[in-house]
KEDO-733187 format. One record per residue: x, z, y of N, C-alpha, C in turn. Coordinates in nm, 2 decimals, padded with zeros to 4 digits. Each point is the difference from the previous one (the first is absolute). Layout:
  n.east    n.up  n.north  ca.east   ca.up  ca.north  c.east    c.up  c.north
       X       Z        Y        X       Z         Y       X       Z        Y
...
# end
This chain:
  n.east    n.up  n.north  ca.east   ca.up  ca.north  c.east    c.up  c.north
   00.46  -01.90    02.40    00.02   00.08    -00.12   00.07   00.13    00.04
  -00.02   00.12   -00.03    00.02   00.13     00.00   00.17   00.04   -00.05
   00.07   00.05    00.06    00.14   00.03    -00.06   00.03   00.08   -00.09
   00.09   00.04   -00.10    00.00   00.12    -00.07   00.17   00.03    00.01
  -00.01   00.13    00.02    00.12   00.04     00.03   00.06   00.08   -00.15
   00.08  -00.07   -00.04    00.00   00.02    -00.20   00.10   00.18    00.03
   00.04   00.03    00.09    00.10   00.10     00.04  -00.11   00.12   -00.05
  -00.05  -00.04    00.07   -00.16   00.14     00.03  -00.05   00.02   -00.10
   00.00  -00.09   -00.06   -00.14  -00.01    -00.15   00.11   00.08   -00.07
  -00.09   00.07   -00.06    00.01   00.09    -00.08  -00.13   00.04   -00.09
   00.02  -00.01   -00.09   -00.17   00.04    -00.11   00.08   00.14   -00.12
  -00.06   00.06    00.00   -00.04   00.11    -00.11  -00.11   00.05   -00.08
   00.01   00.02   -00.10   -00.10   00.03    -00.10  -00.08   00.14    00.06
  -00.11   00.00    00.01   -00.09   00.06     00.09  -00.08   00.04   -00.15
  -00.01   00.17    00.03   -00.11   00.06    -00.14  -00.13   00.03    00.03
  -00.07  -00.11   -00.05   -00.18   00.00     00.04  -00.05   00.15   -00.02
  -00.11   00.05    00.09   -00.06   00.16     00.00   00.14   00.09    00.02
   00.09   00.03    00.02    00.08   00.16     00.03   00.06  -00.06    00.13
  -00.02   00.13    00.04    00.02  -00.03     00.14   00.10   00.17    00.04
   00.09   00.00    00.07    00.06   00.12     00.06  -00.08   00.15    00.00
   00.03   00.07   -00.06   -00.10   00.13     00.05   00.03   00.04    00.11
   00.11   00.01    00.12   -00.01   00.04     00.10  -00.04  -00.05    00.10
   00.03  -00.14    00.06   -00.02  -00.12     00.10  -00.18  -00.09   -00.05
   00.05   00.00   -00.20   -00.08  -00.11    -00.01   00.01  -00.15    00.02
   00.15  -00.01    00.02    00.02  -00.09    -00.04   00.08  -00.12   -00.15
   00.01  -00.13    00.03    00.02  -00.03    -00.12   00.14   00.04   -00.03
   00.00  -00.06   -00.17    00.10   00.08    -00.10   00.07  -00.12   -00.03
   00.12   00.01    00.01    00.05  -00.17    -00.09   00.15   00.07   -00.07
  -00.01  -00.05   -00.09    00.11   00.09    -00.13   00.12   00.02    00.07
   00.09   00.09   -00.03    00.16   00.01     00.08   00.09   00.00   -00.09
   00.09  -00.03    00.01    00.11  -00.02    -00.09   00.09   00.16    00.04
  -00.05   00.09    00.09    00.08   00.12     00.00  -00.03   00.11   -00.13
   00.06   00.06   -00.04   -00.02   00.07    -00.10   00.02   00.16    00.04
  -00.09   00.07    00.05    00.02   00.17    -00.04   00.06   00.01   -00.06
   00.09   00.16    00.01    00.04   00.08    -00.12  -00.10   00.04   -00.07
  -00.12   00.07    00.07   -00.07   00.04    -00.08  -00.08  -00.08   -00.13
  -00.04  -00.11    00.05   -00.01  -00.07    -00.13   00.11  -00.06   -00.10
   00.15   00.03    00.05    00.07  -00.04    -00.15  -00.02   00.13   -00.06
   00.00   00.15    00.09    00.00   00.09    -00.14  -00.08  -00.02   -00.10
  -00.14   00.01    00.09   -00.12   00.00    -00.14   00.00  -00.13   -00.06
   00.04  -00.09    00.01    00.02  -00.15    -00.10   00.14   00.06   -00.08
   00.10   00.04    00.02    00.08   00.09    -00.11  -00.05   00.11   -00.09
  -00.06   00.09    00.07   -00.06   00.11    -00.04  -00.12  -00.07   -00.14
  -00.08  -00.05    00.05   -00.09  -00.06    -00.11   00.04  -00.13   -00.07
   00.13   00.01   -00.03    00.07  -00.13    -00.05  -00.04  -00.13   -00.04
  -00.03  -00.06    00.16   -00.04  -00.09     00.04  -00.17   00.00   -00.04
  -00.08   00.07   -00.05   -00.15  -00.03    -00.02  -00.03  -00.03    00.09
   00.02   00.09    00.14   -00.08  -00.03     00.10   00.13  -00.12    00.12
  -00.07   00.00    00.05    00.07  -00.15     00.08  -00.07   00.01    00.16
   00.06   00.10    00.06   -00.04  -00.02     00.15   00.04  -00.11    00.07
  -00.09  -00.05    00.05    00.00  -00.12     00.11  -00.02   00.04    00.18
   00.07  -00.08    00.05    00.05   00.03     00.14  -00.08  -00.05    00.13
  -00.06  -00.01    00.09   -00.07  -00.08     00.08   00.02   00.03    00.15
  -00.01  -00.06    00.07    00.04   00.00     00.15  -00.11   00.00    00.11
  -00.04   00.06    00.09   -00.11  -00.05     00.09   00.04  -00.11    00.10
  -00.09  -00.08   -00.01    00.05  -00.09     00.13   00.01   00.03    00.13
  -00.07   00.14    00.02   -00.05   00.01     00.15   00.09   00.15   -00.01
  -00.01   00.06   -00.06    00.06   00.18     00.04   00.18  -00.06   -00.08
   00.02  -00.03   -00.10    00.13  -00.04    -00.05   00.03   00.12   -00.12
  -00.13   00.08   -00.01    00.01   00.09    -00.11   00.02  -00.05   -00.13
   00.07   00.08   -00.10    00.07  -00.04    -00.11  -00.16   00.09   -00.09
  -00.03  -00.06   -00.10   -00.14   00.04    -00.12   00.09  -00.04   -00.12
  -00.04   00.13   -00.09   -00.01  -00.03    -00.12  -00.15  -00.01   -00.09
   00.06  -00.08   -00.09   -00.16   00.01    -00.07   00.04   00.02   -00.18
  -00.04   00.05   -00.07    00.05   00.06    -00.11  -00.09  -00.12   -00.11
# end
């Protein structure tokens, strides 16, 4: 029987079809937040709601509006 090392495992919510525009690689949501998206979510008082995303492979920060 095969071992699992529970330390390592680690799972994240992975966004089917968008992929990094620079690398191309995948996108899994980040809990870091731009400035630039608190202004425009102030600015448009809260209508719009930018969301944050990470590459797995380059470590690039995305927004997506």
């Amino acid at each position: 029987m095969p071992l699992l090392n529970i330390e390592e495992f680690k799972t994240k919510k992975i966004i089917d079809g968008a992929s990094c525009p620079k690398c191309g690689g995948e996108l899994i949501p980040s809990s870091h937040k731009p400035i630039s998206g608190k202004i425009i979510s102030v600015l448009s008082l809260g209508g719009i709601k930018p969301k944050s995303y990470e590459c797995k492979v380059c470590k690039r920060i995305i927004q997506a509006f």
